[in-house]
N, C-alpha and C positions, 0 to 999 in steps of 0.2 A: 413130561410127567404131570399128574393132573391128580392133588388131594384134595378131600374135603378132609375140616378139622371142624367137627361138632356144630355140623350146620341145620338146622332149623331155618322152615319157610313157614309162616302161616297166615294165614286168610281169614281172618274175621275169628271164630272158634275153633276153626280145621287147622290142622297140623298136615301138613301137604309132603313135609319132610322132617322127620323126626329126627335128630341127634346123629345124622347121616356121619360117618367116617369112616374112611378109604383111600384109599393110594393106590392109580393105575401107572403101572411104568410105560416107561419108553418102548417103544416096538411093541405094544402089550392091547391084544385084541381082549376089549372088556365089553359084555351084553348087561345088560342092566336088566332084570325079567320082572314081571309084576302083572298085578293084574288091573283094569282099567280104573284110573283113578287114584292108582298109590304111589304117586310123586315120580313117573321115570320121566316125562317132561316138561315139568318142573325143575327139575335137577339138571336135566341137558340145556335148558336154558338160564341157570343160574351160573354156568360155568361161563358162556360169554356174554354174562352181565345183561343179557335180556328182562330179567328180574334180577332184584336182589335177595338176599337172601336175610333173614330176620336177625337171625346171626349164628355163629361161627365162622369159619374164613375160608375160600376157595383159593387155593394155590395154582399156577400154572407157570410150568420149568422154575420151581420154586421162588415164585414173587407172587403176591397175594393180587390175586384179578383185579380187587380194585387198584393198583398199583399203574396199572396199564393203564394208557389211553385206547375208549372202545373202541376205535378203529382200529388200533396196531393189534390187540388182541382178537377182532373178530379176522383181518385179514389173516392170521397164521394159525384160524381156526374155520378148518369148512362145514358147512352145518347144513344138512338137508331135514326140513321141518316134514311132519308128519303129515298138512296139508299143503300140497304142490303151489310154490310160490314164484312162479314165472313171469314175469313182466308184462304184461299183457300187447304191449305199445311197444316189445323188442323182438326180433326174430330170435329164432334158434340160436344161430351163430353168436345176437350179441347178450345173449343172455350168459351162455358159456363163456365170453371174450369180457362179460364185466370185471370181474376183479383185475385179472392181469390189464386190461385197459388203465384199470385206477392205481397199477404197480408201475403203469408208463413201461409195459412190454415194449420190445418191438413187433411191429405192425405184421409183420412176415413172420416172427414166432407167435404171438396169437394166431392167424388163419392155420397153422399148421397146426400148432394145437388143439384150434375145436375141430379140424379134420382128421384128426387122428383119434382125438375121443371118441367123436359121431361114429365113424370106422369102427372103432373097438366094440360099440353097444350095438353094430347092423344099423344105424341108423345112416345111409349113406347121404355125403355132405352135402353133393350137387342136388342132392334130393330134398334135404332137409335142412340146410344152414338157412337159408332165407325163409323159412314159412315163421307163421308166428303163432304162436301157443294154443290160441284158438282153432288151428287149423289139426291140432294131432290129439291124439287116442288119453285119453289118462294115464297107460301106459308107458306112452312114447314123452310124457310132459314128464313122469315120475321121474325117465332116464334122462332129461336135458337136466331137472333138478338135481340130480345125482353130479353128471359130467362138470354143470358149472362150481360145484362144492369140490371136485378134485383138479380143475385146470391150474391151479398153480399149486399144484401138489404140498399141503399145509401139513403141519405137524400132526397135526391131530383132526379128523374129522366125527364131528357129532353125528348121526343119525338116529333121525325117530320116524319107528315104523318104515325105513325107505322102503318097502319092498313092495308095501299092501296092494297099490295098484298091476302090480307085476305079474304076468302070467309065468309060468314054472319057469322058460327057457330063460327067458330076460332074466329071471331072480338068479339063477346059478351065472348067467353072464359077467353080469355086477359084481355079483360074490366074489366070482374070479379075479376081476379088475382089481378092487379091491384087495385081495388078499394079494 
C-alpha cells in the first residue's frame, strides 16, 4: 500500500505537487494522468525517496518512507524511469541480473531469470544476454529497463512513461507481462 498524506513538493515559486492525497491499495493497478509538467514524476520519485518531498508524509506498507533505509525501500520497489537508464559498461543479462545479484540470488536462478524475461518480451537470450545497450534499438533498451524492474518480482513497480519507445506489439506484450 502506498499513501500520500498532504504532500507538497516545490521548486523555488512552482508547486510541482500540491496538497497530493491518496491511498493506492494492495494488488491495485493506479495510472496517474496529467499533462506534461504537472507533478506525475515528481511524485513517482518522491515515493522511493529520489526527491524529497517539502512536506507532508509518504507511506509505504504503512511506515513513512523516510523510515526505511533507501536501499531496503528502493530494492522492494522496481522503478522504470521515463529516460532509458541502462548501464552502458553491462550487457543485457547483467543489467536484468543487477538487483537479484545485490539480493545474493543464486547464480543458476539469476541466469534462468533473465532467460525467461528476455523469452517473455521476444527478445531471445542466446541472442541478446551478452550485447550491451549501445548495441539495441531504443525499443529493445526500453524492454531490458522494464525486465530488470520486474526480475525480482517487487511489491510495487513505479513506471514513468515505460511505453514511449515501444512500438504497438512490444506495448501490449509488456502490458501483458505485467498485468
Amino acid at each position: 500500500m502506498i499513501k500520500f498524506d498532504h504532500v507538497n513538493k516545490i521548486y523555488g515559486d512552482t508547486k510541482a505537487v500540491d496538497d497530493l492525497s491518496l491511498t493506492i491499495n494492495e494488488h491495485e493497478l493506479f495510472v496517474l494522468v496529467g499533462t506534461s509538467g504537472s507533478g506525475k514524476t515528481t511524485t513517482l520519485k518522491m515515493i522511493n525517496q529520489l526527491i524529497k518531498p517539502t512536506n507532508g508524509t509518504i507511506y509505504f506498507n504503512n511506515r513513512a518512507v523516510t523510515g526505511y533505509k533507501v536501499r531496503d525501500l528502493r530494492w522492494d520497489i522496481g522503478y522504470v524511469l521515463q529516460q532509458i537508464a541502462l548501464f552502458p559498461n553491462m550487457t543485457v543479462g547483467q543489467n536484468i541480473a543487477l538487483i537479484p545479484e545485490l539480493k545474493h540470488w543464486d547464480r543458476a536462478k539469476i541466469k534462468t531469470t533473465v532467460d525467461e524475461l528476455l523469452t517473455q518480451v521476444e527478445l531471445p537470450p542466446e541472442k541478446y544476454r551478452d550485447r550491451m545497450p549501445a548495441e539495441l534499438s531504443g525499443g529493445e533498451q526500453q524492454r531490458v529497463g522494464i525486465l530488470r524492474a520486474l526480475a525480482t518480482q517487487p511489491s510495487v513497480i513505479l513506471m514513468d512513461e515505460p511505453f514511449s519507445a515501444l512500438d504497438p506489439l512490444s506495448r501490449t506484450q509488456l502490458q501483458d507481462l505485467l498485468l
